[in-house]
C-alpha positions in Angstrom: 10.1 -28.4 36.5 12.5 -28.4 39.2 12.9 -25.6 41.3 16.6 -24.6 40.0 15.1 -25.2 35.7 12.0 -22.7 36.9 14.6 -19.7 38.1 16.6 -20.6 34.7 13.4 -19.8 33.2 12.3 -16.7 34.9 15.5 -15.2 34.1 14.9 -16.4 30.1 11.3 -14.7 30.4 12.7 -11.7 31.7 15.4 -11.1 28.6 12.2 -12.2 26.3 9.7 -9.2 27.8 12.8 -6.4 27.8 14.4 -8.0 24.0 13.7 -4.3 22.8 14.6 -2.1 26.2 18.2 -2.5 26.7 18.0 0.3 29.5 15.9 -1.6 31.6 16.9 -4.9 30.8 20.6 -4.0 31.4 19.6 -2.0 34.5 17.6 -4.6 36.4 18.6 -8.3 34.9 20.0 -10.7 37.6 22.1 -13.5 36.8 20.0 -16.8 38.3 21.9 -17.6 41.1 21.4 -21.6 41.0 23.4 -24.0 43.6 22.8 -27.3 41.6 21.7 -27.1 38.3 21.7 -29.6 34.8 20.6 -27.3 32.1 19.6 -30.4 29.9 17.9 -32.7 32.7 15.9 -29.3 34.8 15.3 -27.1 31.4 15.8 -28.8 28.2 14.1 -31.8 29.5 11.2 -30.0 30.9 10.4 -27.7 28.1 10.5 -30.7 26.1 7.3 -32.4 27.9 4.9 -33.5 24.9 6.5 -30.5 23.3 6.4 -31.8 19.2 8.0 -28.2 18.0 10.9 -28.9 16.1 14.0 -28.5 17.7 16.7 -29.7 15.1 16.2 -29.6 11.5 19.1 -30.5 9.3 19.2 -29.9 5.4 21.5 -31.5 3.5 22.5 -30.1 0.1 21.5 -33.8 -1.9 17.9 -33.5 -0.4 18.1 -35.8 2.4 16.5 -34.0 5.9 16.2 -34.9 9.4 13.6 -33.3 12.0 13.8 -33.4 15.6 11.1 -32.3 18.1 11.9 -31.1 21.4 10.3 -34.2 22.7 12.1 -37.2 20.4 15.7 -35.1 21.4 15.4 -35.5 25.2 13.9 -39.2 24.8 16.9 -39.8 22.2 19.4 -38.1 24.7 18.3 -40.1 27.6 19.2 -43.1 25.5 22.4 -42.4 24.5 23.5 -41.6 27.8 22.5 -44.7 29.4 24.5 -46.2 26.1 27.5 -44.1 26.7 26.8 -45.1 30.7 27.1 -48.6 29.9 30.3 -48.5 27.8 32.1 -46.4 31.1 31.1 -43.2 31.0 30.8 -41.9 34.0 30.9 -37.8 35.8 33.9 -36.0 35.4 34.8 -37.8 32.8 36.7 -36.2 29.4 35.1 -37.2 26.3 36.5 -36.2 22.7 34.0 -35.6 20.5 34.3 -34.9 16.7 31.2 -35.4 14.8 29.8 -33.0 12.0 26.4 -30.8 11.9 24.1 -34.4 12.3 21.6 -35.1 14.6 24.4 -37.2 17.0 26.1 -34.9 17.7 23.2 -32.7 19.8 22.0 -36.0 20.8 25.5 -36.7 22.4 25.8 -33.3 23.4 23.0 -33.9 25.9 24.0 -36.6 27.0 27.0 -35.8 27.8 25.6 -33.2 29.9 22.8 -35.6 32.0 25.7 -38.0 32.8 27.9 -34.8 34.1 31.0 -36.0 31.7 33.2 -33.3 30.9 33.0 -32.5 26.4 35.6 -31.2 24.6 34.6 -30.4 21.0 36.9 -31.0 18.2 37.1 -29.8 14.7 37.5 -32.7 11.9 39.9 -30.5 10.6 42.5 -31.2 13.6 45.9 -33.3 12.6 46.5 -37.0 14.2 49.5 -34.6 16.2 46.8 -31.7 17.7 44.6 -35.5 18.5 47.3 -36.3 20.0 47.5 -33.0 22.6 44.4 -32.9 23.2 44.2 -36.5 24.3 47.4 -36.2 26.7 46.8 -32.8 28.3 42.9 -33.1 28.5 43.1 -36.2 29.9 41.0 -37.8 27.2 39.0 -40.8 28.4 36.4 -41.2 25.4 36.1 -40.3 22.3 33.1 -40.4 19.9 34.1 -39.7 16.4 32.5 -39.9 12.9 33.5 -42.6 10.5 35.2 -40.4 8.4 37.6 -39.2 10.7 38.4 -42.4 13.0 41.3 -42.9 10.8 43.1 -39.8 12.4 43.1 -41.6 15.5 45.1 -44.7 14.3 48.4 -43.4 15.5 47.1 -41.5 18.9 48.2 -43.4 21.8 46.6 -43.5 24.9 43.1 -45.7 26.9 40.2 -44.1 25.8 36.9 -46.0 24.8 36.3 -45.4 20.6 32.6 -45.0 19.6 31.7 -44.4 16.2 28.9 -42.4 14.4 28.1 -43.9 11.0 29.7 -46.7 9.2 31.6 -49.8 11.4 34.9 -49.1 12.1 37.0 -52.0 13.5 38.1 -51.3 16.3 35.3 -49.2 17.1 32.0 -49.7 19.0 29.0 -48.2 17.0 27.0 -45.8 18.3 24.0 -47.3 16.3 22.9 -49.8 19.2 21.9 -46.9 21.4 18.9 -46.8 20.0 17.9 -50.1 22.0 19.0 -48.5 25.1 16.2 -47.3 27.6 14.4 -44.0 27.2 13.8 -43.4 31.0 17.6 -42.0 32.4 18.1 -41.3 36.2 21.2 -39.1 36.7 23.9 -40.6 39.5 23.5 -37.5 41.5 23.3 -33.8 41.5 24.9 -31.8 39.3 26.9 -28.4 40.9 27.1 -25.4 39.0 30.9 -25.6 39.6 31.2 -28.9 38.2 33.3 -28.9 34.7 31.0 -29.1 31.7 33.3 -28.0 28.5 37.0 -28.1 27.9 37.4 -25.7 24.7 41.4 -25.8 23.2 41.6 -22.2 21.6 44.0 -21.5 18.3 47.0 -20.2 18.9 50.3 -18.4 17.3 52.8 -18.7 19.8 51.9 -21.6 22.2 50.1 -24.6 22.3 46.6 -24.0 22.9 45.0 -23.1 26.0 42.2 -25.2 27.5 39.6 -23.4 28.6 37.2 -25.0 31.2 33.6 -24.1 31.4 31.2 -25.1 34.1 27.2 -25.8 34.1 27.0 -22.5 35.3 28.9 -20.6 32.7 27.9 -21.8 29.6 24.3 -23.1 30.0 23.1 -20.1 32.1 25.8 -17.4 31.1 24.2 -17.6 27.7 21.4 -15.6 28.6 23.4 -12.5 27.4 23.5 -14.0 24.4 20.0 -14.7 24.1 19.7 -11.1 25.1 22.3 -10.1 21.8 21.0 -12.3 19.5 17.1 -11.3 20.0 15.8 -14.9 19.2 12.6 -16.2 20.1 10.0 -19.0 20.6 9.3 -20.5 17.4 12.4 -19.2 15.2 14.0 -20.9 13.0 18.3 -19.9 13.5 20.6 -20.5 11.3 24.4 -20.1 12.5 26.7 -20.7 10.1 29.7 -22.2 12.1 31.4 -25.8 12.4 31.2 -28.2 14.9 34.4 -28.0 17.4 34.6 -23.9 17.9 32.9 -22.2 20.7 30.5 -20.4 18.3 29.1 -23.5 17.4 27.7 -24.4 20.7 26.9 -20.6 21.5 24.7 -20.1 18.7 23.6 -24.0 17.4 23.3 -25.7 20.8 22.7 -23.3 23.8 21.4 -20.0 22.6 18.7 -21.5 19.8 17.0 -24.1 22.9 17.0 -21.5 25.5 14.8 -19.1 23.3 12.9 -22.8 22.3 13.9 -22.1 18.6 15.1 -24.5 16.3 18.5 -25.3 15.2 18.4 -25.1 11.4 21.1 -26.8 9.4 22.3 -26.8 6.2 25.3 -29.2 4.8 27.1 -28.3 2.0 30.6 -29.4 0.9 31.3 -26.0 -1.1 30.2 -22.7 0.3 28.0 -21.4 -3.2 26.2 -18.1 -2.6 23.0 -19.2 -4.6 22.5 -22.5 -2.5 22.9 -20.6 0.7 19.9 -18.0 -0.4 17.6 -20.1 -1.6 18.0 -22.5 1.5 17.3 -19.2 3.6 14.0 -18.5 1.8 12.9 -22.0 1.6 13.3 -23.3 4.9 11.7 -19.7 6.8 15.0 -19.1 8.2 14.0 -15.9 10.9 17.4 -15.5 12.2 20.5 -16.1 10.9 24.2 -15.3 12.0 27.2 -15.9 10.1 30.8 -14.8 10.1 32.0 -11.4 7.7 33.5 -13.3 5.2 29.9 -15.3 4.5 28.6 -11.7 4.5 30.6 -10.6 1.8 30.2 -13.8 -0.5 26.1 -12.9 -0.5 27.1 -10.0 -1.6 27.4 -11.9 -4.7 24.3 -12.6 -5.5 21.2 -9.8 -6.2 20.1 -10.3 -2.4 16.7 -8.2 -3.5 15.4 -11.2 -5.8 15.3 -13.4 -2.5 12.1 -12.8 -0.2 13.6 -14.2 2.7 11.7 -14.3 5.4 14.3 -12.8 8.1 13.7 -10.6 11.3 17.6 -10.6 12.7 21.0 -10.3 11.1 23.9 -11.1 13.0 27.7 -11.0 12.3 30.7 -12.0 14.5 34.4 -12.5 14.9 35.5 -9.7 13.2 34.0 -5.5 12.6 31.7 -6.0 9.3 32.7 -3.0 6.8 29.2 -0.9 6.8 28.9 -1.5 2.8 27.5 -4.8 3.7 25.3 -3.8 6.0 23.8 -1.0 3.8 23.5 -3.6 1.1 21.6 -6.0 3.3 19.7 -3.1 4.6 18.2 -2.0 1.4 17.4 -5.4 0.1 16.2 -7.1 2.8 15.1 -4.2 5.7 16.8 -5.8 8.5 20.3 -4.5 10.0 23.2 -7.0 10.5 24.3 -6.6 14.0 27.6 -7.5 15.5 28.5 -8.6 19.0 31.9 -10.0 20.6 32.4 -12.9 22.8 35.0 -15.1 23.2 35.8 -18.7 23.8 36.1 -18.1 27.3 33.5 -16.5 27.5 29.8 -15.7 26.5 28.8 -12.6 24.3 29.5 -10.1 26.2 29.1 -6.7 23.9 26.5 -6.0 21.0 24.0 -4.5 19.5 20.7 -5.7 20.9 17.6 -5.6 18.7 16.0 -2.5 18.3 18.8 -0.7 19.1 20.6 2.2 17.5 23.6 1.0 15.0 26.6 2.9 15.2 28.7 2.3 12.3 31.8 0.0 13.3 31.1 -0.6 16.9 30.3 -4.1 18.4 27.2 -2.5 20.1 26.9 -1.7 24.7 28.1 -4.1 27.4 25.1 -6.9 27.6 23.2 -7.8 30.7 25.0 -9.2 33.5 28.3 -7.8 32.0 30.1 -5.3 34.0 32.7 -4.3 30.9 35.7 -1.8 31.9 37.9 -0.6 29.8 41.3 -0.5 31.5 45.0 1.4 31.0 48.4 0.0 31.5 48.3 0.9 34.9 45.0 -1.0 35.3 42.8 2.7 35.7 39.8 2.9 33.6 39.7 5.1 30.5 37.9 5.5 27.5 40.5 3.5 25.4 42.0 0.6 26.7 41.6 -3.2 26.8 38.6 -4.4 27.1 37.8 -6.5 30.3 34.9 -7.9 32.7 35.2 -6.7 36.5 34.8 -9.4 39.0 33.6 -8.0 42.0 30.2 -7.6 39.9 30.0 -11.3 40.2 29.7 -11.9 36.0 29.0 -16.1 36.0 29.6 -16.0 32.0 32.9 -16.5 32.1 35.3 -19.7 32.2 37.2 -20.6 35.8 40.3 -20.4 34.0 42.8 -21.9 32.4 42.9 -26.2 33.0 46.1 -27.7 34.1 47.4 -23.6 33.9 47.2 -22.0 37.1 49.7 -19.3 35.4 47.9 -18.1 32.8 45.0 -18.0 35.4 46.0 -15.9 37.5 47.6 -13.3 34.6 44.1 -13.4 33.3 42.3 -12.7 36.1 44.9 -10.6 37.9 43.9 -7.7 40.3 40.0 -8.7 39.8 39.1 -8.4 36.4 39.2 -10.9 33.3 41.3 -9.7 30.8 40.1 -10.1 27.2 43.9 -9.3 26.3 41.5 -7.0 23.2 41.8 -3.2 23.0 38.9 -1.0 22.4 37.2 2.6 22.7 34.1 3.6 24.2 32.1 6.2 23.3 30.0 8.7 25.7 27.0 6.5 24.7 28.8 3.5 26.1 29.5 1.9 22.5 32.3 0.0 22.2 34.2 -0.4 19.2 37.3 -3.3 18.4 41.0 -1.5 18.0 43.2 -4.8 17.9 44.9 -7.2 20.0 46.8 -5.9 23.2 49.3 -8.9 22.1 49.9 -11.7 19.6 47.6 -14.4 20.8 44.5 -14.9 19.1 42.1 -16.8 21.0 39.0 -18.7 19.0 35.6 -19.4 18.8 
């Protein structure tokens, strides 16, 4: 392991020994300070050494699975980059990509990040006009789509190479002959933690969407606070209900699961049904599962005490979960659904960490290596106000801004601190709970 992949590490360890203490972990946790550093070619590659734990494991509702160690997902990764290498991918490079919850798309997601190209996730939900936006002003050199969605691409203008996942798509080359490519990749060069890693486009009411621009530093390593929230370990199975193309997707499916050395459990359905969800839980040994409010409330559907699940943590996020839920889950299954709050440009950055006291409708205490203030119109702090991340503390979990907007950069991240643009109160025991938007822009993930 190189030197850079072993601090990574330590810091991991750390969060691991002190999941329970918040006080000390909070108290003494250092972000890693790493120079150069390729979270997938210095850690995921290294844990991965004759490592045969699964790493993926994907579950579709007609039967059909696919397993993934740790081991066959780096050999498969170095493949596909020298594939994608070969058809002109190259570092700094944009690529599109807009594949659903199958092995491909982690696959391509490493990568990706061993070449040093620049992925922006999209949702097969966007239009051929959003495409079309997203090409233009991310400066959209490749794109690696599913079969099922190529078609939204027939009236998007611009010079990008096409790859497809899945059937032949004329026009299109397949991402099928990857598998002939070498297994042994050699990166170009070092990767810098400053260099651009993910371009996110958030939702939006008023405007077009904003790109947010993460970096090697402050996605890969800035998730070790939400390591810390979550409370995963080695050998879990996680389940995070989210689709490919949001922020929470690579948060809690990509990142977060392979720091803790977990595996990613999926499983496909084309109609959210309460009873399939359950029993998927309790027969794949899910151990930790996270999953928006409104998934919450569906299970509530169902007599939660006739499934033995086999689950240690409960987590909800996006939005405060009313506490009838959590009672509910409480009494059937013994475990507490805890919240946290993050956002696209960022990593989680407030929760409730395992072990912890619950307070009824608070999003938990500041998580480690984030320095949250809550600030007045007249930027002083108080005990009400919105809810932002002070700079001088040197927080590394946070995007470099706005691309292509050095405007709503600098509004942002005015007078040194990152402004969430979300209002909150905190307690005298330093919980936090969510009041509303300080204006009409939601941002996703």
């Amino acid at each position: 392991m190189t030197k850079a992949g072993q601090a990574f590490l330590d810091a991991r360890d750390y969060l691991l020994r002190h999941r329970l203490d918040y006080d000390t972990a909070v108290r003494e946790f250092r972000w890693p300070i790493l120079p150069e550093f390729n979270w997938a070619l210095d850690y995921f590659d290294a844990i991965a050494v004759a490592n045969d734990a699964p790493a993926l494991h994907i579950v579709d509702e007609n039967g059909a699975e696919w397993v993934r160690s740790f081991a066959q997902m780096s050999r498969r990764s170095n493949q596909v980059a020298n594939f994608l290498r070969a058809r002109g991918v190259r570092r700094n490079d944009c690529v599109l990509l807009m594949i659903g919850n199958e092995v491909a798309l982690w696959e391509t997601l490493l990568a990706a990040m061993k070449l040093g190209a620049v992925i922006s996730p999209a949702s097969s939900l966007l239009t051929p006009a959003d495409l079309q936006d997203r090409i233009d002003r991310g400066n959209i050199r490749h794109v690696i789509a599913a079969a099922a969605v190529t078609h939204k691409f027939d009236r998007v203008n611009g010079t990008f190479t096409k790859i497809v996942v899945g059937d032949d798509v004329s026009g299109w080359d397949s991402y099928a002959p990857s598998e002939c490519s070498a297994d042994a990749f050699e990166p170009d060069g070092p990767t810098r933690t400053t260099d651009p890693l993910l371009l996110y486009f958030t939702s939006g009411t008023t405007a077009r969407p904003k790109m947010v621009l993460h970096t090697h530093q402050s996605y890969p390593v800035g998730h070790l606070s939400t390591l810390f929230y979550t409370g995963l370990r080695p050998g879990d199975r996680h389940w995070n209900i989210s689709s490919p193309g949001w922020a929470k997707h690579a948060w809690s499916c990509f990142f977060t699961p392979w720091i803790a050395e977990a595996t990613v459990f999926i499983y496909n359905y084309e109609r959210f049904q309460p009873k399939q969800v359950l029993n998927a839980l309790v027969t794949h040994r899910v151990t930790t599962i996270c999953a928006p409010p409104t998934v919450w409330r569906m299970l509530m559907q169902e007599p939660l005490q006739d499934y033995r699940v086999s689950i240690r943590e409960a987590l909800s996020a996006g939005e405060p979960l009313n506490p009838e839920v959590i009672d509910q889950v409480r009494k059937a299954w013994g475990v507490s659904i805890r919240d946290g709050y993050g956002q696209t440009e960022t990593t989680a950055l407030v929760g409730n960490s395992p072990g912890q006291t619950i307070k009824a409708g608070s999003m938990g205490r500041p998580l480690v290596g984030c320095p949250i203030v809550l600030l007045d119109h007249d930027d002083q702090q108080t005990d009400e106000g919105e809810l932002c991340v002070r700079l001088a503390d040197g927080p590394i979990n946070l995007t470099t801004g706005y691309h292509a907007d050095e405007g709503r950069t600098a509004e942002a991240m005015r007078n040194g601190y990152y402004r969430t643009g979300d209002v909150a109160r905190r307690d005298a025991d330093g919980y936090v709970t969510f009041i509303g938007r300080a204006d009409d822009v939601f941002k996703g993930g």
